[in-house]
C-alpha positions in Angstrom: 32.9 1.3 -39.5 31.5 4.9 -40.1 29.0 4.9 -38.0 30.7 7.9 -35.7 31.0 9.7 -38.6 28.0 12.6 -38.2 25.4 10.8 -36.2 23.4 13.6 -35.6 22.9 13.5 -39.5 20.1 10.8 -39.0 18.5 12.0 -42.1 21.6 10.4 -43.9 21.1 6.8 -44.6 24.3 5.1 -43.1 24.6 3.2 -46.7 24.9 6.3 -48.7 27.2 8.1 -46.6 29.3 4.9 -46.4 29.4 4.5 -50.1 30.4 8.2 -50.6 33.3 7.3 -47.8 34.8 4.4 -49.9 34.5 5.9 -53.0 36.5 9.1 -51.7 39.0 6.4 -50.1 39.5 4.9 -53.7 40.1 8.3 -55.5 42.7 9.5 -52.5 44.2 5.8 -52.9 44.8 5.8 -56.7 47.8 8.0 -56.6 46.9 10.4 -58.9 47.0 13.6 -56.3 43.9 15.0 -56.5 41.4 16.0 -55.2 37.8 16.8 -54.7 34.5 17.3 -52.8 30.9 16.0 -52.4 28.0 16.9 -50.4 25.1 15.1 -49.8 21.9 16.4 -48.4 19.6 19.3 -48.8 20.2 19.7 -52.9 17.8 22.4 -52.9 19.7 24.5 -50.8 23.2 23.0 -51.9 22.4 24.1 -55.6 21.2 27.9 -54.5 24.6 28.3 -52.9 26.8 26.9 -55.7 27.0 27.6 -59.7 28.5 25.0 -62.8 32.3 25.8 -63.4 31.6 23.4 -66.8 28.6 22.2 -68.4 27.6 19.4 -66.1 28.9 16.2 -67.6 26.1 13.8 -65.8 23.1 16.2 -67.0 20.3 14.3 -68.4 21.3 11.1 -67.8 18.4 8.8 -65.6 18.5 9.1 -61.6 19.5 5.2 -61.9 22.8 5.7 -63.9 23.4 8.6 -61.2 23.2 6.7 -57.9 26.9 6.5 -55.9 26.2 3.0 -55.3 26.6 2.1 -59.1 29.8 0.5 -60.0 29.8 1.9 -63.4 28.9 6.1 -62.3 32.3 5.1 -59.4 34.5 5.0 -62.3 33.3 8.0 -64.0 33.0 9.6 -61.1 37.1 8.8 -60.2 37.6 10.6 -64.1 35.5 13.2 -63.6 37.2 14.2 -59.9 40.6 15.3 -62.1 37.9 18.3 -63.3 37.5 21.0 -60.8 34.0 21.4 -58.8 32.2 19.8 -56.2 29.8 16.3 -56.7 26.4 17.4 -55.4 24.5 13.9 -54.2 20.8 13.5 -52.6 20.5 11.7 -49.3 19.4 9.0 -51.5 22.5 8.9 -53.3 21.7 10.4 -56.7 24.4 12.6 -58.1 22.4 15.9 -58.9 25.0 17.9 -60.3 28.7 17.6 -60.6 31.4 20.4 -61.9 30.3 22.5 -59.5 31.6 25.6 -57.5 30.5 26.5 -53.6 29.5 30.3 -53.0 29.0 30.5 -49.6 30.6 32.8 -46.4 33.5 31.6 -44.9 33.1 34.4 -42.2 32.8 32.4 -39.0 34.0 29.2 -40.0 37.2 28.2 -37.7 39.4 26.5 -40.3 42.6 24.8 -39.2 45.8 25.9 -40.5 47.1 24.0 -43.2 43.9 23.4 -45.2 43.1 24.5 -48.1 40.4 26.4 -50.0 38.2 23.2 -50.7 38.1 22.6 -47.0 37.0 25.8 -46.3 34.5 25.7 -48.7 33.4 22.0 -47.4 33.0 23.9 -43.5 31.3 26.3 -44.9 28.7 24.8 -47.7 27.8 22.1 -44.7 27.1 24.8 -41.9 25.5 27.2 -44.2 23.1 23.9 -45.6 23.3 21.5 -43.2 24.7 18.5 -46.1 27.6 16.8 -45.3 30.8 17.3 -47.0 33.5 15.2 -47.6 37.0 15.8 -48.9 39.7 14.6 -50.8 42.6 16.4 -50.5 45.7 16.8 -52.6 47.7 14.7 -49.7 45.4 12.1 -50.0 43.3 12.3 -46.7 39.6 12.0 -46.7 38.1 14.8 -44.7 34.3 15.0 -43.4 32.6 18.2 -42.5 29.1 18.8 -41.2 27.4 21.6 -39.2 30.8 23.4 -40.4 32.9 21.7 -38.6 35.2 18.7 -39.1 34.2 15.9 -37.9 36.4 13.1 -39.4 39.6 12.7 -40.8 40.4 8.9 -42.3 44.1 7.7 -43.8 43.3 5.6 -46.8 47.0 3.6 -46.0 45.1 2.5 -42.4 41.5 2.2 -43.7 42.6 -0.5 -46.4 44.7 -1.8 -43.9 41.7 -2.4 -41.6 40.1 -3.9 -44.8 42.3 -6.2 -45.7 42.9 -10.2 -44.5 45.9 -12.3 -44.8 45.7 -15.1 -46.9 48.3 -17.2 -45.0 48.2 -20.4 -42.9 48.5 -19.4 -39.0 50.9 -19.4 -37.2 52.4 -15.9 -39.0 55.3 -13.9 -38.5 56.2 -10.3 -39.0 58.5 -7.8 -40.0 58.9 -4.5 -40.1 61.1 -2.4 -42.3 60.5 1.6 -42.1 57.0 2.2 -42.9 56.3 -1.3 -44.5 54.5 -4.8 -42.9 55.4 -8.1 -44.2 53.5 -11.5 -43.3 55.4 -15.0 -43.5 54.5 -18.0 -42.5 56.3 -18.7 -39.1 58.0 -22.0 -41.1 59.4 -19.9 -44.1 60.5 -17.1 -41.1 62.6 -20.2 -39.4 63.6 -21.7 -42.9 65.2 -18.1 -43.6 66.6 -17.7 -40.2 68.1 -21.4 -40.5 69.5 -20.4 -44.0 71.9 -17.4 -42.6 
């Protein structure tokens, strides 16, 4: 599904960047309007241009406990996205810092109106790297950046929706009422038309 999402990142296994994708989806999902940012890529580089806001919670623990793809480090990482500071992750996936805060130049970077100051610093860590960086914002859209510029924007609310499958017997009928589907069954849609 992301696979138009920075292709000229071929250094970026599709898996991790796809991973790092849902999980954003998940924390913009919850409801709990916030937000946050990871890169992933070019650590090195990442980690000269940024410092800790916090001692770093996931110091110290093994690469293993640290990779995206880990159920259990998803969950901490949705906690640990209420602190402030970026999520620095390895092409492979390995969360090498979190807590942290981007020092780069936004001078050059064409920013749309209307976004904010971790957007800015998203554009501007990935041009001034070359990592990827993905948003969560406040409002609950997932934004990807990369070579500084966006590249993506995905709506949770039609993501999920793509996701999903009904579980009802065909033939199916639906409604619409203001910004909300529901799915019958065609024979409980004539059973309530028959009822009226």
């Amino acid at each position: 599904m992301f696979e138009h999402i920075c292709p000229k990142a071929e250094w970026c296994p599709r898996e991790i960047l796809e991973s790092v994708l849902e999980l954003a989806i998940e924390i913009a999902r919850e409801g709990r309007r916030i937000g946050t940012l990871f890169t992933v890529g070019f650590v090195d580089s990442v980690m000269r241009h940024s410092r800790p806001l916090i001692l770093d919670p996931l110091a110290l623990h093994p690469a293993e406990a640290r990779r995206v793809t880990d159920p259990n480090l998803r969950g901490t990482i949705k906690e640990l996205a209420q602190l402030d500071g970026a999520f620095i992750l390895d092409e492979r996936g390995v969360v090498a810092a979190a807590c942290r805060y981007l020092d780069t130049s936004a001078k050059g970077v064409d920013m749309t109106f209307g976004l904010g100051s971790r957007h800015l610093a998203a554009a501007s860590i990935s041009r001034e790297t070359g990592a990827i960086a993905v948003v969560v914002s406040e409002s609950a859209v997932v934004r990807v950046f990369y070579g500084g510029r966006l590249q993506a924007e995905i709506l949770p609310e039609l993501w999920l929706l793509s996701r999903h499958s009904l579980h009802l017997p065909a033939p199916i009928h639906e409604d619409s009422l203001r910004d909300m589907a529901i799915f019958t069954t065609e024979e409980a849609a004539a059973n309530a038309e028959e009822s009226r």
